[in-house]
ZADO-667430 format. One record per atom (N, C-alpha, C, CB): chain; residue number from 1; atom name; x, y, z; residue in three letters. Coordinates in Angstrom, 1 decimal, always signed. Glycine has a CB too. Example, Ala and Ser with C-alpha at 12.3 -4.5 7.8 and 13.67 -1.06 7.14 Angstrom:
(node 'A' 1 'N' (+13.2 -5.7 +7.8) 'ALA')
(node 'A' 1 'CA' (+12.3 -4.5 +7.8) 'ALA')
(node 'A' 1 'C' (+13.2 -3.3 +7.8) 'ALA')
(node 'A' 1 'CB' (+11.3 -4.5 +9.0) 'ALA')
(node 'A' 2 'N' (+12.8 -2.2 +7.1) 'SER')
(node 'A' 2 'CA' (+13.7 -1.1 +7.1) 'SER')
(node 'A' 2 'C' (+12.9 +0.0 +7.9) 'SER')
(node 'A' 2 'CB' (+14.1 -0.6 +5.7) 'SER')
//
This chain:
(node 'A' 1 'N' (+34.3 -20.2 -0.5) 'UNK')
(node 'A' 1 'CA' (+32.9 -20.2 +0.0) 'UNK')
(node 'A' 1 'C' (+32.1 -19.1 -0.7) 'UNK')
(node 'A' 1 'CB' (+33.0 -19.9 +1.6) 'UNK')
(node 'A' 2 'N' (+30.6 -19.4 -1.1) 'UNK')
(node 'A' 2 'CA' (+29.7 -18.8 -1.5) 'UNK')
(node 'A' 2 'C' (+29.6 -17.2 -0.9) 'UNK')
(node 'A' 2 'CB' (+28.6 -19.7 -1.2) 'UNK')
(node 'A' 3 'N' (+29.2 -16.3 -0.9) 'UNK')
(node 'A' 3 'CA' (+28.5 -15.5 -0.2) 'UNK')
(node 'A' 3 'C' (+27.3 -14.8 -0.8) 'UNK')
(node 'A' 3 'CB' (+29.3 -14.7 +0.2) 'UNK')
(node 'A' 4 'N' (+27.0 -14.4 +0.4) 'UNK')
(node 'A' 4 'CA' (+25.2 -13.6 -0.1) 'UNK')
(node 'A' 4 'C' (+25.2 -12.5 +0.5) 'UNK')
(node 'A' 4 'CB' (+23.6 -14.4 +0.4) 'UNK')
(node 'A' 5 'N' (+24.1 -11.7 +0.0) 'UNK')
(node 'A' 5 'CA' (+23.8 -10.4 +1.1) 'UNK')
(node 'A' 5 'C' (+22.6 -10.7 +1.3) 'UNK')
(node 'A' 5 'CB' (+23.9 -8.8 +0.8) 'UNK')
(node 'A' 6 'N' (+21.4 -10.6 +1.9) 'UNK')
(node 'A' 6 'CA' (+20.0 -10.0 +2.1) 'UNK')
(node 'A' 6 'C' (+19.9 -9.3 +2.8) 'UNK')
(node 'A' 6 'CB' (+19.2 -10.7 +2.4) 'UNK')
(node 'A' 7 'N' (+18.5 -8.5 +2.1) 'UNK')
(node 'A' 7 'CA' (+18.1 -7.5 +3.0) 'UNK')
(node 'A' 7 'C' (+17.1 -7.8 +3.4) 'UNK')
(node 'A' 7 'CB' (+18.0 -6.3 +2.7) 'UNK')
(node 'A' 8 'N' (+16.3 -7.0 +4.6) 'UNK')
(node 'A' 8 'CA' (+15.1 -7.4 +5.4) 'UNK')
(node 'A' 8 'C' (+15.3 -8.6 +6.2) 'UNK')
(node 'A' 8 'CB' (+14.0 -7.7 +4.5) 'UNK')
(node 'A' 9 'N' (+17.1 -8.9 +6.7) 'UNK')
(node 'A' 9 'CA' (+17.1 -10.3 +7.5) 'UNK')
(node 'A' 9 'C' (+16.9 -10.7 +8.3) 'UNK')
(node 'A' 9 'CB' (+17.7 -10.8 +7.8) 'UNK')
(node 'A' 10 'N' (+15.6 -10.1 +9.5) 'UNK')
(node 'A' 10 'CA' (+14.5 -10.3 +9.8) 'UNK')
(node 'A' 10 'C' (+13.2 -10.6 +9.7) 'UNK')
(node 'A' 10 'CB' (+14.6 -10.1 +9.9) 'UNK')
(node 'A' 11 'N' (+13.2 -9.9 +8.3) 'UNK')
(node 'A' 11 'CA' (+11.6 -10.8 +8.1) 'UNK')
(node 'A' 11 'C' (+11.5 -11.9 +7.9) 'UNK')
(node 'A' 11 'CB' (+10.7 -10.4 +7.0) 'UNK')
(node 'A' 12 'N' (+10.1 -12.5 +7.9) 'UNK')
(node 'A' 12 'CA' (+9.8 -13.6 +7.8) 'UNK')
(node 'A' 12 'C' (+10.8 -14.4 +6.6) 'UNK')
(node 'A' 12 'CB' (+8.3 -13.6 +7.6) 'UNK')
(node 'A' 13 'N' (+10.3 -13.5 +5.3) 'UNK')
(node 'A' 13 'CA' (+10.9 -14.4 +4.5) 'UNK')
(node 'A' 13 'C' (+13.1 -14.1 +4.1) 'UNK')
(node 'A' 13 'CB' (+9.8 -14.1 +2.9) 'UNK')
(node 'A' 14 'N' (+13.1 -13.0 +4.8) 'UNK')
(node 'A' 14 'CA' (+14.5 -12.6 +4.7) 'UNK')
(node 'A' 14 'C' (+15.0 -13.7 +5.9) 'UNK')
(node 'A' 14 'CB' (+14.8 -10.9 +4.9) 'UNK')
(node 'A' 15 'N' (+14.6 -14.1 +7.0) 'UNK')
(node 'A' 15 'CA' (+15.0 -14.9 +7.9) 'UNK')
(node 'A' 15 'C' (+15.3 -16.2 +8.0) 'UNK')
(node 'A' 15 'CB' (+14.5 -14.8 +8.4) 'UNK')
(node 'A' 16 'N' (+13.9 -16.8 +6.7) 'UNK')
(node 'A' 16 'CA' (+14.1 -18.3 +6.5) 'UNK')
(node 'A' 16 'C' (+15.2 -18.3 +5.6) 'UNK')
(node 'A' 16 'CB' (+12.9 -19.2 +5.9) 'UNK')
(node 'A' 17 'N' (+15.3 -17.2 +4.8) 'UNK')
(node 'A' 17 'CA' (+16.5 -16.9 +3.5) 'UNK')
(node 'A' 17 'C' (+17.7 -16.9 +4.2) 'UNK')
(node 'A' 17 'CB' (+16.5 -15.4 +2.7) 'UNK')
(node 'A' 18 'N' (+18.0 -16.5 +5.1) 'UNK')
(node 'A' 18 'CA' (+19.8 -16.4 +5.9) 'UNK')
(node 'A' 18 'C' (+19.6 -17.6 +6.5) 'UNK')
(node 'A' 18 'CB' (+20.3 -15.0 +7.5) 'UNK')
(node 'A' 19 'N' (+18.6 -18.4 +6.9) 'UNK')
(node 'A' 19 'CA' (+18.9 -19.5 +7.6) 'UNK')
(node 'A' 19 'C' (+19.1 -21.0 +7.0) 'UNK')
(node 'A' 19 'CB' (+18.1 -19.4 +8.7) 'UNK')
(node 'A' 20 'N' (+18.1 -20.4 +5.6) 'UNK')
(node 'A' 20 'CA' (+18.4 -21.4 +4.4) 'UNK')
(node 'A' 20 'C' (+20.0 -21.7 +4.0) 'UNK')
(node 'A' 20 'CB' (+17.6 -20.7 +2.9) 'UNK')
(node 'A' 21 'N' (+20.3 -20.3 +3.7) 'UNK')
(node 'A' 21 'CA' (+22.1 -20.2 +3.3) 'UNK')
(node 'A' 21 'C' (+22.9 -20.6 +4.1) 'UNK')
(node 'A' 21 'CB' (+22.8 -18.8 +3.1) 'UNK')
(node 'A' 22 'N' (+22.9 -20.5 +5.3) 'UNK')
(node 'A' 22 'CA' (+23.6 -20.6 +6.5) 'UNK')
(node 'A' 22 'C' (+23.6 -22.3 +6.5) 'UNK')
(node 'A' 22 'CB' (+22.9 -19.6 +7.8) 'UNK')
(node 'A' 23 'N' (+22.2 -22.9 +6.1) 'UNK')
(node 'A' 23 'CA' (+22.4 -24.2 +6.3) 'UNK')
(node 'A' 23 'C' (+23.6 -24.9 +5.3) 'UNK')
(node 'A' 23 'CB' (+21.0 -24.8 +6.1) 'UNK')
(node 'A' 24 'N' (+23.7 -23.8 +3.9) 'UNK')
(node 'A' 24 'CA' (+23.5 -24.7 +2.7) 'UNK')
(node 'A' 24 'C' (+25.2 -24.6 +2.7) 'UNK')
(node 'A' 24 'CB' (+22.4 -24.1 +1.1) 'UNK')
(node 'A' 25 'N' (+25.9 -23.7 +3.9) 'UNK')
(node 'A' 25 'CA' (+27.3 -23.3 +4.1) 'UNK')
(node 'A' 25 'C' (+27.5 -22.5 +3.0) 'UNK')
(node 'A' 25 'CB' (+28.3 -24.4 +4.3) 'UNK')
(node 'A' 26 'N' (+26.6 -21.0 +3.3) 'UNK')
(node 'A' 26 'CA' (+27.2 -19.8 +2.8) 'UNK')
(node 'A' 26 'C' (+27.2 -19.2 +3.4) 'UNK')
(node 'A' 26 'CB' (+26.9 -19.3 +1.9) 'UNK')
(node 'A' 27 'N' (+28.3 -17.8 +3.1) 'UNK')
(node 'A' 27 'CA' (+28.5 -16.9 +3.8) 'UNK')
(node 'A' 27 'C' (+27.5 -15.7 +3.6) 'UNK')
(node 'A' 27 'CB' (+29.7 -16.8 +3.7) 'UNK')
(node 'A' 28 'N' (+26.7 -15.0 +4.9) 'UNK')
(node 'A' 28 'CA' (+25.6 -14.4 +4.6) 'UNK')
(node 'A' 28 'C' (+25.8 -13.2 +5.3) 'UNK')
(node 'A' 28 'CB' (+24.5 -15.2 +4.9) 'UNK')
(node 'A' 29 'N' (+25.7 -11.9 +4.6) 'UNK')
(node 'A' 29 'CA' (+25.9 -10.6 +5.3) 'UNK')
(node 'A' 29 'C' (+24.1 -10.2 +5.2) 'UNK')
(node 'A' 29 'CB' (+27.2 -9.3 +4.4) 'UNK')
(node 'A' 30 'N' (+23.5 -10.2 +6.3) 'UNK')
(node 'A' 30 'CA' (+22.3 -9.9 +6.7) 'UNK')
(node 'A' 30 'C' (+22.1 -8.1 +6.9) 'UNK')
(node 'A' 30 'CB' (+22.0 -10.8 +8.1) 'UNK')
(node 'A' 31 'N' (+21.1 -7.4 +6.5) 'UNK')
(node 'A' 31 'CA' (+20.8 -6.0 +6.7) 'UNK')
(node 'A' 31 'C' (+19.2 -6.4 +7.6) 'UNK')
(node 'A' 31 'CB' (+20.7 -5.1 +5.0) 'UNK')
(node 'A' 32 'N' (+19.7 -5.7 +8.6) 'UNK')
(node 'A' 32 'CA' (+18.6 -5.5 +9.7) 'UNK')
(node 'A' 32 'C' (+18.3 -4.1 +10.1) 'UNK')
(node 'A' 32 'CB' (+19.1 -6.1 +10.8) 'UNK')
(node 'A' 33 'N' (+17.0 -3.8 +10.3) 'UNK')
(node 'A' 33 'CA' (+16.6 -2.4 +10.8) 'UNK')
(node 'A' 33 'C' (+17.8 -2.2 +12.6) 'UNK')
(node 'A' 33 'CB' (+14.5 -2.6 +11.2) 'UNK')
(node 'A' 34 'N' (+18.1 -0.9 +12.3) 'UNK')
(node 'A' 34 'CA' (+18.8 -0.6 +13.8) 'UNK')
(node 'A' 34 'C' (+17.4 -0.9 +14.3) 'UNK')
(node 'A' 34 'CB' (+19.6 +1.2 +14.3) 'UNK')
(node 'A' 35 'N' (+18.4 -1.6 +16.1) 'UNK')
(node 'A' 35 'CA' (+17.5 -2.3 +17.4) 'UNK')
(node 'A' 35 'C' (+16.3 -3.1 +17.0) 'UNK')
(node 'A' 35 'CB' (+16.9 -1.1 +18.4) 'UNK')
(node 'A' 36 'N' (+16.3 -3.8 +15.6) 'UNK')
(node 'A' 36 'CA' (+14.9 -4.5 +15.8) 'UNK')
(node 'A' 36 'C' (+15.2 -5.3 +16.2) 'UNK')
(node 'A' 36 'CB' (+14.1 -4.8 +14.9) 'UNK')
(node 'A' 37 'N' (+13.4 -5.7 +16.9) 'UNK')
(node 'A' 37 'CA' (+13.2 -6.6 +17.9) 'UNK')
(node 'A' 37 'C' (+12.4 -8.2 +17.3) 'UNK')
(node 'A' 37 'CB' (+12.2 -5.6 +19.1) 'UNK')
(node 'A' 38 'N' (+13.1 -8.2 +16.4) 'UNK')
(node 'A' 38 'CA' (+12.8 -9.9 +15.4) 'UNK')
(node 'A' 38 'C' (+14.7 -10.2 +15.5) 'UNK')
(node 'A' 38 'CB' (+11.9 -9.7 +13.0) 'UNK')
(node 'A' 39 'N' (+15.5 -9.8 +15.7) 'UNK')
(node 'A' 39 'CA' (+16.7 -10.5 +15.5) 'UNK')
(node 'A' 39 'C' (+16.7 -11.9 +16.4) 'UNK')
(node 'A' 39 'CB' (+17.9 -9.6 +15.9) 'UNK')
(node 'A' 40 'N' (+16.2 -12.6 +17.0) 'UNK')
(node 'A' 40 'CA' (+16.1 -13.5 +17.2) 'UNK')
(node 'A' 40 'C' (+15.6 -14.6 +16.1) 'UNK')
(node 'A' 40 'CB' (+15.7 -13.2 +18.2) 'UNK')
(node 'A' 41 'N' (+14.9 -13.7 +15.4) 'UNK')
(node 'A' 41 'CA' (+14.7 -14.8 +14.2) 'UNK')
(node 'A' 41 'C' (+15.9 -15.5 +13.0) 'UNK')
(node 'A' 41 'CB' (+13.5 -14.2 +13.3) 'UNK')
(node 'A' 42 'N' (+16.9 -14.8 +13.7) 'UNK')
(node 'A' 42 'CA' (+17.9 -15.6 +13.1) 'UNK')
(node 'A' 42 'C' (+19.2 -15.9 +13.6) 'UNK')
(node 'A' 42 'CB' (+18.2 -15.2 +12.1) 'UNK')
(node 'A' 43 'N' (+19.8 -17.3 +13.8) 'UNK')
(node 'A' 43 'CA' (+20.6 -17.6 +14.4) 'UNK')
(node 'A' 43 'C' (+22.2 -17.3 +14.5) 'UNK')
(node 'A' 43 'CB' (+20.3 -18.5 +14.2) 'UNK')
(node 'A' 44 'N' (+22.4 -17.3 +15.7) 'UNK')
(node 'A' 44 'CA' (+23.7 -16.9 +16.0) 'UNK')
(node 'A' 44 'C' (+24.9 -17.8 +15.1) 'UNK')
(node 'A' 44 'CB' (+23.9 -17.1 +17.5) 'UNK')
(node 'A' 45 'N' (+25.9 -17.3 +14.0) 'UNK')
(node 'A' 45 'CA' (+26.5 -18.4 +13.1) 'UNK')
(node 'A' 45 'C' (+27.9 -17.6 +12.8) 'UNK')
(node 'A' 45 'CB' (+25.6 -18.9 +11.7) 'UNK')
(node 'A' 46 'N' (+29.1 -18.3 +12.7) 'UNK')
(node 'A' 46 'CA' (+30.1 -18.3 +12.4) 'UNK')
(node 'A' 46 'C' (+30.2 -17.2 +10.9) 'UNK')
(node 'A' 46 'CB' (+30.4 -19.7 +12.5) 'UNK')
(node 'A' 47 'N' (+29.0 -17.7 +10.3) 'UNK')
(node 'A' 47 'CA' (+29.8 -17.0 +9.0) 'UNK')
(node 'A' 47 'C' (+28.1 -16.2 +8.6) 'UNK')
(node 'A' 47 'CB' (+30.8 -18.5 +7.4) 'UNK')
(node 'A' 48 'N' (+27.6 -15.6 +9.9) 'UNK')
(node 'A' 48 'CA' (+27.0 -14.6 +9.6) 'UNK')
(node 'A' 48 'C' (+27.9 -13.2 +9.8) 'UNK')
(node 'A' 48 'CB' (+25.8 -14.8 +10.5) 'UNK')
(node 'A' 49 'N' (+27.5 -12.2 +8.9) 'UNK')
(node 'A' 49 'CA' (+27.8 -10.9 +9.3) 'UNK')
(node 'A' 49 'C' (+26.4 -9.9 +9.5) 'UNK')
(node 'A' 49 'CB' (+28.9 -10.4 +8.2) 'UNK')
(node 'A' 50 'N' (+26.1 -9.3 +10.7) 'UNK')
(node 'A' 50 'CA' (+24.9 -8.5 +10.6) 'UNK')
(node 'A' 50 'C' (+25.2 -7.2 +10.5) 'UNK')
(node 'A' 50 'CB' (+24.0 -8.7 +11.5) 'UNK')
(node 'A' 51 'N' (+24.7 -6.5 +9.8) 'UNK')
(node 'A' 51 'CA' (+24.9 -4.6 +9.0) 'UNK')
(node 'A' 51 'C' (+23.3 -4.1 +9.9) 'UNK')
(node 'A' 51 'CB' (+24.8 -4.5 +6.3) 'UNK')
(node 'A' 52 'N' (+23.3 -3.8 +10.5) 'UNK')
(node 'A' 52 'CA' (+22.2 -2.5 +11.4) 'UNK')
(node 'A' 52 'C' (+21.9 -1.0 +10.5) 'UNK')
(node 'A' 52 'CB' (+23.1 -1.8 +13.1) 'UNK')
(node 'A' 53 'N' (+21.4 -1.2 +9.5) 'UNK')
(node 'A' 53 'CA' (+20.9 +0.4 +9.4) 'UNK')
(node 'A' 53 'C' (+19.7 -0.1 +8.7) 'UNK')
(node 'A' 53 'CB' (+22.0 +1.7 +8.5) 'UNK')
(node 'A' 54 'N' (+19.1 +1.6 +8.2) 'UNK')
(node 'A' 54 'CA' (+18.0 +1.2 +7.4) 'UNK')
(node 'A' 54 'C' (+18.1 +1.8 +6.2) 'UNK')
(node 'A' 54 'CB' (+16.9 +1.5 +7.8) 'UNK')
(node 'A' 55 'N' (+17.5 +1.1 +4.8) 'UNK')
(node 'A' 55 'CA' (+17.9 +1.0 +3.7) 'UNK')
(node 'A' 55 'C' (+17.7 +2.3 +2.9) 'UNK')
(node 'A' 55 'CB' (+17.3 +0.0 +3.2) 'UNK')
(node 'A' 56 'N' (+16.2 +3.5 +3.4) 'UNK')
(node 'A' 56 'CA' (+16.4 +4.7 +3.4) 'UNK')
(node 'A' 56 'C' (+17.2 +5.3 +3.5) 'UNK')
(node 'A' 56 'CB' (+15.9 +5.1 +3.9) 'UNK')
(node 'A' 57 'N' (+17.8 +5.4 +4.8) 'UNK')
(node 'A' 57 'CA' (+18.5 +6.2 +5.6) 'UNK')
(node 'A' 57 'C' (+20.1 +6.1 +4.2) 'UNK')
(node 'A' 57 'CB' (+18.8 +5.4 +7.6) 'UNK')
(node 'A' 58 'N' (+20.5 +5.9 +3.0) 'UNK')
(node 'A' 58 'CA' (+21.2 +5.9 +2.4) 'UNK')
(node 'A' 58 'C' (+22.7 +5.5 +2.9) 'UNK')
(node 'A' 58 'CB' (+20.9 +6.9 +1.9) 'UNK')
(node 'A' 59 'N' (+22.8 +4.3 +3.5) 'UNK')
(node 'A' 59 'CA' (+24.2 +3.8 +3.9) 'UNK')
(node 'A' 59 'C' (+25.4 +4.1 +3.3) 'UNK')
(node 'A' 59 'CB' (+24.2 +2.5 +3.9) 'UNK')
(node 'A' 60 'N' (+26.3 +4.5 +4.1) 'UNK')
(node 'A' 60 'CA' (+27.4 +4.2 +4.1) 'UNK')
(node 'A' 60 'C' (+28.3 +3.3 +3.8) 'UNK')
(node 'A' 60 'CB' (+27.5 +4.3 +4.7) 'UNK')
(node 'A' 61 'N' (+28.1 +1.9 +3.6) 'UNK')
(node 'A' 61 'CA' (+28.4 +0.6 +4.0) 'UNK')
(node 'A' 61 'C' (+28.9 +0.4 +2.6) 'UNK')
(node 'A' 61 'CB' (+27.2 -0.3 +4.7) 'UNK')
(node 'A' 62 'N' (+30.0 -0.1 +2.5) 'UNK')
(node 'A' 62 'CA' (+31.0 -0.5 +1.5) 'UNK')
(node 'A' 62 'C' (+31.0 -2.0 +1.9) 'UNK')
(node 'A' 62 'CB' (+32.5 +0.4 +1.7) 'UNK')
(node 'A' 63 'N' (+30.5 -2.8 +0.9) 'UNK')
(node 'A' 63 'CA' (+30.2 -4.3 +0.9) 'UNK')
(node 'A' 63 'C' (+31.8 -5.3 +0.5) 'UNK')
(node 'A' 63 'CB' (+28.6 -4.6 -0.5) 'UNK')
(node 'A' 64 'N' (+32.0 -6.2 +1.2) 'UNK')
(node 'A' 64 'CA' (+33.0 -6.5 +0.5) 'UNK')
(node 'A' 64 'C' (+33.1 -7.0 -0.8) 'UNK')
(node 'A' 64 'CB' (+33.5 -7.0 +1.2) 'UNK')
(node 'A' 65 'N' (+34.1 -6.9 -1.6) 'UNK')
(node 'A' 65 'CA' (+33.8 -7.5 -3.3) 'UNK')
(node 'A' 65 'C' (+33.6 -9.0 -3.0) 'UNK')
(node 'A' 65 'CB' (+35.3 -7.4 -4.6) 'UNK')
(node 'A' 66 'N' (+33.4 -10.1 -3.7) 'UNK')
(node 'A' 66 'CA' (+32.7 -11.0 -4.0) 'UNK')
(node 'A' 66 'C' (+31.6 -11.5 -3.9) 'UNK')
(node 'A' 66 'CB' (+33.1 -11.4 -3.9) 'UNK')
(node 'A' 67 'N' (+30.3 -11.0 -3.5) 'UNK')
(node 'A' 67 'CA' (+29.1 -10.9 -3.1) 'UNK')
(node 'A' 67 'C' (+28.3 -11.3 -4.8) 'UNK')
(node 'A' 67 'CB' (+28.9 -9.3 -2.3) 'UNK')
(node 'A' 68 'N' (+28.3 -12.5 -5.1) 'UNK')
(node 'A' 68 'CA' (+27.7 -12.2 -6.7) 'UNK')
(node 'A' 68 'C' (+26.2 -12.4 -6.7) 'UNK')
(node 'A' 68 'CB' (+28.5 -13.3 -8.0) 'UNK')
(node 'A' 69 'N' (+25.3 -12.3 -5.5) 'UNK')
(node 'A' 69 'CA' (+23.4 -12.3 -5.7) 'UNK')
(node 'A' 69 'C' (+23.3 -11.7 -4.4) 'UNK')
(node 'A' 69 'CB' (+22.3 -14.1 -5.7) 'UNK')
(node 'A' 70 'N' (+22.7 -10.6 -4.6) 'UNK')
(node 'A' 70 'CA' (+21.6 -10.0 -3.5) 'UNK')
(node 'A' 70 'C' (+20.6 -10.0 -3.7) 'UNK')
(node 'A' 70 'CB' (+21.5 -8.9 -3.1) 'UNK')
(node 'A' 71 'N' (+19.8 -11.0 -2.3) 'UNK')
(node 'A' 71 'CA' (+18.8 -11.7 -2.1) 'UNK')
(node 'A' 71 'C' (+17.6 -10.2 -1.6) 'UNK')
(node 'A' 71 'CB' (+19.3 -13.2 -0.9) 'UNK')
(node 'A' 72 'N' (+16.7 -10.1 -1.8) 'UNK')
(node 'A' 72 'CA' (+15.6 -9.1 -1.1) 'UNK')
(node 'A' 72 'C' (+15.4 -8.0 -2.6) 'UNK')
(node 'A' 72 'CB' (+16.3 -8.0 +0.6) 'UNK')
(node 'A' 73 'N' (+15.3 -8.4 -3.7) 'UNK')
(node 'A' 73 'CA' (+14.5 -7.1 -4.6) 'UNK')
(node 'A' 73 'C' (+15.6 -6.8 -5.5) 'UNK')
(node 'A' 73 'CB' (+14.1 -5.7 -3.7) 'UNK')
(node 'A' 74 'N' (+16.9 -7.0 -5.4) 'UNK')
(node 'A' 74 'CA' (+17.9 -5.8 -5.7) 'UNK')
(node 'A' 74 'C' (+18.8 -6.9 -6.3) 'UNK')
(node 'A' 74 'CB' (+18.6 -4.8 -4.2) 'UNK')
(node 'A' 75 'N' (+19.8 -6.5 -6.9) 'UNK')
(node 'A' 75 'CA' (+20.7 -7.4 -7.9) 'UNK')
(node 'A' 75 'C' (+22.1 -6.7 -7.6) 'UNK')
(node 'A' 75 'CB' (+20.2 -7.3 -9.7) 'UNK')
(node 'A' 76 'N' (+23.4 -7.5 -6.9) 'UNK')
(node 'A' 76 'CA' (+24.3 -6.6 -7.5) 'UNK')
(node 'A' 76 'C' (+25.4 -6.7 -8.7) 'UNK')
(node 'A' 76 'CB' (+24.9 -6.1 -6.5) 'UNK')
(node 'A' 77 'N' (+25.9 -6.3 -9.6) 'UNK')
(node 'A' 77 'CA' (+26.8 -6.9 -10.6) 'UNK')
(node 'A' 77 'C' (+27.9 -7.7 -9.7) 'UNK')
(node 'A' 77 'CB' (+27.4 -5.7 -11.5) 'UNK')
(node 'A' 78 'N' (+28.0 -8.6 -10.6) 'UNK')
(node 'A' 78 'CA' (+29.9 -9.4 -9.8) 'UNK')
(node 'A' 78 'C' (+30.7 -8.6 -10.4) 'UNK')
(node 'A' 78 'CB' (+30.6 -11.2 -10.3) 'UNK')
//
């Protein structure tokens, strides 16, 4: 199975993006602001994973390997 990351997977266009993938049956790790109040703009799914922080705030977050396109600005090597 595919996977993706995006960031902003709440906004408008980060939202139609997870729900684009999610249709197309990929696996999609979404980055969302802690407690924002748009997570309803994207649907509850099996092979979503959602990450809560903010992109400032310099995460922690060890991505798992095979992730080969991050979607929102950013590129990561395979």
């Amino acid at each position: 199975m595919k996977k993706a990351l995006v960031t902003e997977g709440t906004g408008v266009t980060g939202a139609a993006l997870v729900r684009y993938l999610l249709n197309k049956g990929v696996s999609v790790t979404a980055v969302v602001r802690p407690g924002s109040s748009r997570r309803y703009t994207i649907p509850d799914n099996e092979n979503l994973k959602i990450i809560e922080c903010s992109l400032g705030d310099s995460p922690e977050y060890t991505f798992e390997q095979g992730i080969g396109k991050l979607y929102g600005g950013i590129k990561i090597p395979k």
